[in-house]
N, C-alpha and C positions, 0 to 999 in steps of 0.2 A: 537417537538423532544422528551420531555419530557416523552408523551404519547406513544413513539415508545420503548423507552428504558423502559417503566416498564411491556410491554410486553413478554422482554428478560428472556427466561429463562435458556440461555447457561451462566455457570459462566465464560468461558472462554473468551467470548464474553464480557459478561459484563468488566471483568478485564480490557482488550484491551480496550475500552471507556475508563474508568478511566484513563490507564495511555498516552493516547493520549490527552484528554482532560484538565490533567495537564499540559501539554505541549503546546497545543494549545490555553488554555485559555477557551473553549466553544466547545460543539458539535456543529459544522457548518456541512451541509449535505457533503458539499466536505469532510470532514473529516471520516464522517461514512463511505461514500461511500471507500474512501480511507482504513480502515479497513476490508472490506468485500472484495474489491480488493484485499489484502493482503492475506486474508485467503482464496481465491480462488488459487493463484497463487502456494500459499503453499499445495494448494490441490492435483494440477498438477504436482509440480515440487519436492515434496515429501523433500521440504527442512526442519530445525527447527528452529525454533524460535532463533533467536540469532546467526544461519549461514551466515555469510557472501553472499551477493547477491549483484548484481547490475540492477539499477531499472535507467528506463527512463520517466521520467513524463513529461508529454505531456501537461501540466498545472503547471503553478508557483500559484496557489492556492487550499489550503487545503490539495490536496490528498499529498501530498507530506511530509508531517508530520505526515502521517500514518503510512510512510514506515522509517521514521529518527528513531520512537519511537520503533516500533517493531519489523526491523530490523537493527536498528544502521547504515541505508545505511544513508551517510550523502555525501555533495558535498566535503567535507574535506577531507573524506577519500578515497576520488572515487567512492564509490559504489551510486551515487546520479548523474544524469543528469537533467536535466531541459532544455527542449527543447519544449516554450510554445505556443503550436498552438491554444491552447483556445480551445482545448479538455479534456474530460473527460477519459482519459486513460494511460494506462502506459505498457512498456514492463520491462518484470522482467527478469534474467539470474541467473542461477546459476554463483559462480565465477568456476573458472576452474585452475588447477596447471599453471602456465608459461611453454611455450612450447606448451600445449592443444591447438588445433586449433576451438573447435567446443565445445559448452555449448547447453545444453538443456533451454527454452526460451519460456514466452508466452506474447502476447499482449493482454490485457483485456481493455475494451472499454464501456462505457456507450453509450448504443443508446437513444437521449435524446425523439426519436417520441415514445419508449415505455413507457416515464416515462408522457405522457399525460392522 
């Protein structure tokens, strides 16, 4: 992993490491993957850093301290599901006022036959 990260040349990227890694203790791949998750999601659903979201992780490992760290979704505050099928993915929502019926929403997935 080591070798992956000093290839990085987005500072943004790099920062998001560090402060998951404080968190986590170690880049574990669930975890990076869990960062890149993150900034995909935020790509599509045009939210910011530190907006309140609600994420469902479809794995009670790693990726899930991707999204505590850099979106403060945590199972405390609701924005945090865990519903562990022993997949690599997760569906993100914007939150929406009370009353709103309908949130824009993606599910992001690792396909594990392309990572052979």
């Amino acid at each position: 992993m080591d070798e992956i990260i000093k290839q990085i040349k987005y500072p943004k990227l790099l920062l998001q490491i560090e402060r998951v890694v404080s968190f986590h203790g170690y880049l574990a791949t669930g975890a990076f993957i869990g960062i890149q998750m993150f900034n995909i999601a935020q790509a599509v659903l045009g939210f910011q850093e530190g907006e309140r979201i609600c994420v469902t992780c479809e794995t009670s490992n790693c990726i899930p301290d991707a999204f505590q760290i850099l979106a403060g979704a945590t199972i405390g505050n609701n924005g945090m599901r865990i519903v562990d099928f022993g997949k690599m993915a997760v569906v993100v929502n914007q939150q929406v006022p009370t009353g709103v019926m309908s949130a824009r929403g993606i599910r992001i997935y690792l396909d594990p036959a392309k990572t052979e």
